[in-house]
N, C-alpha and C positions, 0 to 999 in steps of 0.2 A: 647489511647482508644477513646479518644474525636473525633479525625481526621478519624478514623475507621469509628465511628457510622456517622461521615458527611458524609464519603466516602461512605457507605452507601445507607446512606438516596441520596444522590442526582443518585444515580442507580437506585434507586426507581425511583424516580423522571425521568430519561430520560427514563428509563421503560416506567412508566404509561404513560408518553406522545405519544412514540412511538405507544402503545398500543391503544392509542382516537385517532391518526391519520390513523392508520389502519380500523378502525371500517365503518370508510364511504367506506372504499373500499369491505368490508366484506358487507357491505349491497349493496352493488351496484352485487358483484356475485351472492347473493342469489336471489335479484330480477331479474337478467339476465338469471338467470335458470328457475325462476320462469314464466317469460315471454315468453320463448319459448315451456316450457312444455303446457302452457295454450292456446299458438298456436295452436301446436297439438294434441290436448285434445279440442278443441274446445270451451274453458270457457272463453267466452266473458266478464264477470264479472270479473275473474280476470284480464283478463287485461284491462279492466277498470276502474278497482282499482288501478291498476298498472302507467297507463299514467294516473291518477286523482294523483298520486304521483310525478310526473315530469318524469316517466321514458321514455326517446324517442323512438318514435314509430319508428325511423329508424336504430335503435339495428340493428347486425348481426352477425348469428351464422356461427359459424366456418367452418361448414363442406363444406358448399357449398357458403359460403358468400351470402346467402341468408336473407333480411331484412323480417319482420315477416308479413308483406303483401304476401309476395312471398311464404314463407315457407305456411302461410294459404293456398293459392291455391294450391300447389300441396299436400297438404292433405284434401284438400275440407273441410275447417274449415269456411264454408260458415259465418256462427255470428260472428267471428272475424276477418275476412275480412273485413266484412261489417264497424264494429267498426274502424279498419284501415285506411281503405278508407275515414272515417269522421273523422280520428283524426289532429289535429292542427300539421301541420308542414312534416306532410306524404309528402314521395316524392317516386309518384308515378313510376318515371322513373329510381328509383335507377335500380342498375343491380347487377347478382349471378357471382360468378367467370367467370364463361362461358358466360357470357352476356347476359344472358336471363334477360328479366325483368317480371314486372307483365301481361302486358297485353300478353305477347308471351305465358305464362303460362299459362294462362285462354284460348288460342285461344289453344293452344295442347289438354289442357284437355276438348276441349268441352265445356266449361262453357260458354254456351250464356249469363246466367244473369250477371256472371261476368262483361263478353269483354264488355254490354252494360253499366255497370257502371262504367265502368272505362276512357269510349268515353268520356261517358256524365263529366266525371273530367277534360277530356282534353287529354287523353293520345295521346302518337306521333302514328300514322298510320305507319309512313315510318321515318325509319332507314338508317342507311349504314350498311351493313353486310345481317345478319339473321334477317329477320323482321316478326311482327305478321303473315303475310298471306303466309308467308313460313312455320310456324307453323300449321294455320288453315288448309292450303293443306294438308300436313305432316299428320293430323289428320282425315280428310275425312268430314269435318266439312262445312258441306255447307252454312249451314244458317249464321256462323260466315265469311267465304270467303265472300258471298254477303254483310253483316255489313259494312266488311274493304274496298270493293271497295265501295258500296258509301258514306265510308267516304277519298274517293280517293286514297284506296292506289294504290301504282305504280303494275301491274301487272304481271312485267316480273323482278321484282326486283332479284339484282342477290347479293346472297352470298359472302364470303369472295373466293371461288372458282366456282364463277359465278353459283351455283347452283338457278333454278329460282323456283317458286313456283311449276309451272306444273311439275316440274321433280319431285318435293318431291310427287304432288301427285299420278305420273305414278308408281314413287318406290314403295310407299305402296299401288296400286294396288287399288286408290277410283276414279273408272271407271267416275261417276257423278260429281266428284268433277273434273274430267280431261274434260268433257264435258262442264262442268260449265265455267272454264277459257276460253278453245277455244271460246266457244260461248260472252265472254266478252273479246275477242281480244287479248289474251296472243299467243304468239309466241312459239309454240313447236318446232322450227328448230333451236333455239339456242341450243348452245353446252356452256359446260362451259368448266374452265378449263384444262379436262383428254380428253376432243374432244365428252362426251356423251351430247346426247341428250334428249327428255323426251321420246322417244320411245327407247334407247337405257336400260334405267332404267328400262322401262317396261321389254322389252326384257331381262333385268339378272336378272328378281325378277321374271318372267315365269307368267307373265301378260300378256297373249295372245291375252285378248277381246281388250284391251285399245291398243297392239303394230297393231292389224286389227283396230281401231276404227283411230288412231293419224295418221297411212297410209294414209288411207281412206282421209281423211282431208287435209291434206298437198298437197297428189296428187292432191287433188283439186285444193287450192290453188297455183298450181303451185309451189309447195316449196320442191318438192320432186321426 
């Protein structure tokens, strides 16, 4: 009976301990839920209560591997953004699965106040791959294209399949935003890698002013 009651007592015993070694993990899920609900919920309070706790502001959630900078912009959780951006240890150039980071984010959605808080942190301009002003195109976003070039970005930056900015803005058909680059020296007679070009783009997305307008131009310059 005696051997019993030790045998026991010391299950108890590796019990309970197992059970206080769990608990910091148990608290670490709930704040990790708790942190990206307040992302998207926009409760700037909690999470700054949250990294007033130690919890790293470079977390990231599952779905998209997006850290909760990133996740804020593309829910426009503009207050916790903001908190973000000035928290200790923020790394602004993390990236989402797909390689998006924060500033590419801010330049698709538009977000001028963003894209300029994020310069002013230092963000990279120019990538290899998809870069901000491939976004900004993408998006018809003028005022952000003019930001990225003078903060030099590369104009005719090309994709993982040499797609360049002007072709992203021919595809979605932002006529200004195609005016914009030509008039700041981008080059609409490359091709990328399937042989299109940015009047190519126009032309399969039935962008007629921009595939008469890209003509027009190239014929000029002798490029066509």
């Amino acid at each position: 009976m005696v051997d019993a009651f030790q045998g026991n007592r010391h299950r108890r015993t590796v019990l309970g301990a197992a059970m206080l070694a769990c608990l910091p993990w148990l608290a670490f899920a709930g704040a990790y839920d708790d942190f990206f609900l307040a992302v998207r919920n926009n409760r700037e309070q909690a999470v700054k209560s949250l990294l007033a706790r130690g919890l790293d502001p470079n977390l990231i959630e599952p779905e998209r591997n997006d850290t909760g900078l990133i996740l804020a912009l593309r829910e426009e959780s503009m207050k916790v953004f903001e908190v973000l951006l000035d928290a200790e240890g923020i790394d602004i150039e993390a990236k989402s699965r797909n390689g998006d980071n924060a500033l590419m984010i801010a330049c698709y959605k538009g977000n001028k106040p963003a894209v300029e808080a994020l310069l002013t942190k230092g963000a990279e301009v120019n990538r290899p791959g998809w870069t901000p002003l491939h976004y900004a195109a993408a998006s018809g976003s003028d005022e952000i294209v003019r930001l990225l070039l003078d903060k030099s970005a590369y104009i005719d930056a090309e994709s993982p399949n040499k797609t360049t900015p002007i072709m992203m803005a021919a595809r979605e058909g932002h006529i200004y935003t195609v005016k914009l680059l030509l008039d700041e020296g981008a080059d609409a007679s490359l091709k990328n890698e399937l042989g299109l070009t940015a009047i190519d783009f126009a032309r399969n997305h039935g962008h007629l002013d921009i595939v008469e307008g890209l003509t027009y131009r190239l014929k000029k310059a002798g490029k066509l």
